[in-house]
PAVO-288707 format. One record per residue (C-alpha): x, y, z. Coordinates in steps of 0.2 Angstrom, whole numbers, plus 2048, in hexadecimal, padded with zeros to 3 digits. Example, Ala and Ser with C-alpha at 12.3 -4.5 7.8 and 13.67 -1.06 7.14 Angstrom:
83E7EA827/8447FB824/
***
This chain:
2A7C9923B/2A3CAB23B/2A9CB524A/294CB6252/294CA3251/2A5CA5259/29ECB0267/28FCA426A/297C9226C/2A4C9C27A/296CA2282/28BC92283/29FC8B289/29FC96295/28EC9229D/293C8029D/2A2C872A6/298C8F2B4/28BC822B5/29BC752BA/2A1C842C6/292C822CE/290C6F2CE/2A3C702DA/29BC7C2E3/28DC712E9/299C642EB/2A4C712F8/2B2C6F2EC/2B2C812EB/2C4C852E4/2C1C7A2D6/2B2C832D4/2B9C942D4/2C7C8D2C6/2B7C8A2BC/2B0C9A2BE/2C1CA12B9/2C0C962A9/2AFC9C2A5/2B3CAE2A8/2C1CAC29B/2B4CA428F/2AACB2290/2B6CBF290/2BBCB627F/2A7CB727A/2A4CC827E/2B3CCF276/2AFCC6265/29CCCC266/2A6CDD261/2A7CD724E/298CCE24F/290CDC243/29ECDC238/2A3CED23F/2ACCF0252/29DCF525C/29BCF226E/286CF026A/281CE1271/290CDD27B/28ACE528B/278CDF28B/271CDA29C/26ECC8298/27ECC528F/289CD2299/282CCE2AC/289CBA2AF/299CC42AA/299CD32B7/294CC42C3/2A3CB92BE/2ACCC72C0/2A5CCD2D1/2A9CB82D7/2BCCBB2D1/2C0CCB2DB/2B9CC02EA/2C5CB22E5/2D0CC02E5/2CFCC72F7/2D0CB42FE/2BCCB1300/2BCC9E2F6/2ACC9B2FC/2A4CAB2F9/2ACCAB2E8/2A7C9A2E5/292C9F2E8/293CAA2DD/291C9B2CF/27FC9D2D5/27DCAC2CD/288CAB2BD/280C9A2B9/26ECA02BC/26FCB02B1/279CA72A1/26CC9A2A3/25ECA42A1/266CAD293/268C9C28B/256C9928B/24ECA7287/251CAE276/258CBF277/25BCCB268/267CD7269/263CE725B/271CEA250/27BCFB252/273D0C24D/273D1C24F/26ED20261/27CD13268/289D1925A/293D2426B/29ED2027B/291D22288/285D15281/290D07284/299D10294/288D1129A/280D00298/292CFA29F/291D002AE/27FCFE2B1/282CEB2B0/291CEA2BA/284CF52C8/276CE92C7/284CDA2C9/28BCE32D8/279CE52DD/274CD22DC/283CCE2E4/27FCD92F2/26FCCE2F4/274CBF2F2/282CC1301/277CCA30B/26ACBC30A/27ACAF30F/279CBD31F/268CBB321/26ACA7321/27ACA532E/27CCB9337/28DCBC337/299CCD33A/29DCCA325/299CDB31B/29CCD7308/288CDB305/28CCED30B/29BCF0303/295CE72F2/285CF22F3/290D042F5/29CD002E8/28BCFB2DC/284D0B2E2/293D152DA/293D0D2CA/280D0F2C9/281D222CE/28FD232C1/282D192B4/277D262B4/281D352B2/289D2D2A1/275D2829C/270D362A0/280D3F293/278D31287/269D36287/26CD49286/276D43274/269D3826F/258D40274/25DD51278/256D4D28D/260D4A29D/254D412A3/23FD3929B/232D342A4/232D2229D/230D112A5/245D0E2A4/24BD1E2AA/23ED1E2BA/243D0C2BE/254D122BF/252D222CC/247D162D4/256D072D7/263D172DC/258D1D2E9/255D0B2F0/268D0B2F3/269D1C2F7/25ED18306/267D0730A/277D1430A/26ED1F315/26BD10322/27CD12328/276D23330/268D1933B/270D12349/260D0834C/265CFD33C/270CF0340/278CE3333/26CCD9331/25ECE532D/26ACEB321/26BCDA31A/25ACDB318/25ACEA30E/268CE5306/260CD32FF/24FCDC2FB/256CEA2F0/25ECDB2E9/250CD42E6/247CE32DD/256CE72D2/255CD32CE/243CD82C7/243CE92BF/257CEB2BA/258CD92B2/248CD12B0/23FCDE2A7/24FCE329C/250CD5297/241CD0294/241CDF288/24CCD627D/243CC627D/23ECC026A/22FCB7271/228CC827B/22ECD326A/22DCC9259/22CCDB252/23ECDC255/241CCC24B/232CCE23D/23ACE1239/229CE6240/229CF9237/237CF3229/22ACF121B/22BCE720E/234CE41FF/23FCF2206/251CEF207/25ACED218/266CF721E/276CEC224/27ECF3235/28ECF922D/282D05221/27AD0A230/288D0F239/290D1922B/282D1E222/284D15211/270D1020B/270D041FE/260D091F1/24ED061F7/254D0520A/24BD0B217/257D15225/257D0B234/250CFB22E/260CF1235/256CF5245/246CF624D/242D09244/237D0F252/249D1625A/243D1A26C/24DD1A27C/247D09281/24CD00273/25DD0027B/25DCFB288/
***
């Protein structure tokens, strides 16, 4: 069994971890629940970890993509509830977890071998701590929607959607050292990098709410559970959807590759050893622009 076929039957474990984490939960036996959710955590700690040597090289490519990377941060996010004595709150959170891994189980997602432009600290660091944002995010929505639905004095939307705000403020200062080593620009006027500024000023106005006497809880809840909404959409729909082998058969084809050329595996790639007749960058989609990793 080689270690990517290793990495993929410990994540589909997982999500039949989760999913039985969220079967106890709809039963109310929510501390069974939670030890499931602890069980698929450590499944998928296990998967993501391998997904390292998955190229025959260590690279951390691949191992913080959105759909493979998000049920995680969310795990994760369910855990530190456990943690701080919320059982039921960390319980709910098998929602989440479940839904996302589901939806990365049936959509076929390619993840593009390692290359140049990812071959540095801040690629991984960035997309790292994007995720865990958009978890915290989510998160955020999803209890301020449990607010909306029975109005108590309870603040976990707030507080998840300030410490998301942090690690997203801090996401775009290592993307933007990314992008200055990789396209010689702080900052492009593309589709990716406007959708970001445009999820840290949503939150940077829910932060400013605090200032408005006028907003009580629950319109903060409100806030809180549409911004959720919208990063739902533009930070994990979309993302992902640019990985999707179905929406991208280019990335799959070797769309640009040419043929009868000789391909490029990732460990020539990465130092720089072409085997005769190859083509530089023909491990991965050639047309090396800054959305092609996200």
């Amino acid at each position: 069994m080689t270690i990517a076929t290793a990495s993929s039957v410990l994540f589909n474990v997982a999500a039949g971890t989760y999913a039985g984490s969220l079967f106890f939960h709809l039963l109310k036996r929510h501390r069974f629940s939670c030890w499931l959710l602890g069980l698929g955590f450590a499944g998928h700690t296990a998967s993501q970890v391998s997904r390292c040597w998955s190229w025959g090289i260590f690279s951390l490519d691949g191992v913080f993509n959105g759909a493979l990377f998000l049920p995680w941060a969310l795990a994760l996010v369910g855990l530190i509830c456990l943690m701080r004595g919320r059982l039921q709150d960390a319980a709910s959170m098998s929602w989440l977890t479940t839904l996302t891994i589901a939806t990365t189980l049936a959509l076929p997602v390619n993840i593009p071998p390692p290359g140049p432009f990812t071959a540095t600290w801040s690629s991984p660091m960035f997309f790292c701590l994007e995720v865990l944002a958009v978890a915290l995010f989510l998160a955020s929505g999803w209890f301020a929607w449990r607010q909306l639905r029975k109005p108590n004095d309870d603040l976990l939307f707030n507080e998840l959607a300030i410490w998301g705000f942090i690690l997203y403020s801090l996401a775009q200062v290592v993307g933007a050292v990314w992008s200055y080593l990789g396209w010689a620009s702080l900052f492009h006027w593309g589709e990716r990098h406007l959708q970001s500024a445009a999820i840290w000023c949503l939150y940077c106005g829910y932060l400013h709410t605090h200032f408005d006497s006028s907003f009580d809880l629950r319109k903060k809840a409100r806030w809180a559970f549409s911004s959720g909404l919208v990063v739902l959409l533009v930070a994990y729909a979309l993302q992902v959807a640019a990985h999707l082998t179905v929406l991208n058969p280019a990335k799959v084809s070797g769309k640009g590759s040419g043929r009868g050329k000789a391909h490029v595996t990732a460990q020539e790639q990465v130092h720089g050893e072409l085997p005769h007749g190859a083509v530089p960058g023909a491990c991965r989609n050639p047309e090396l622009t800054e959305e092609s990793h996200d």
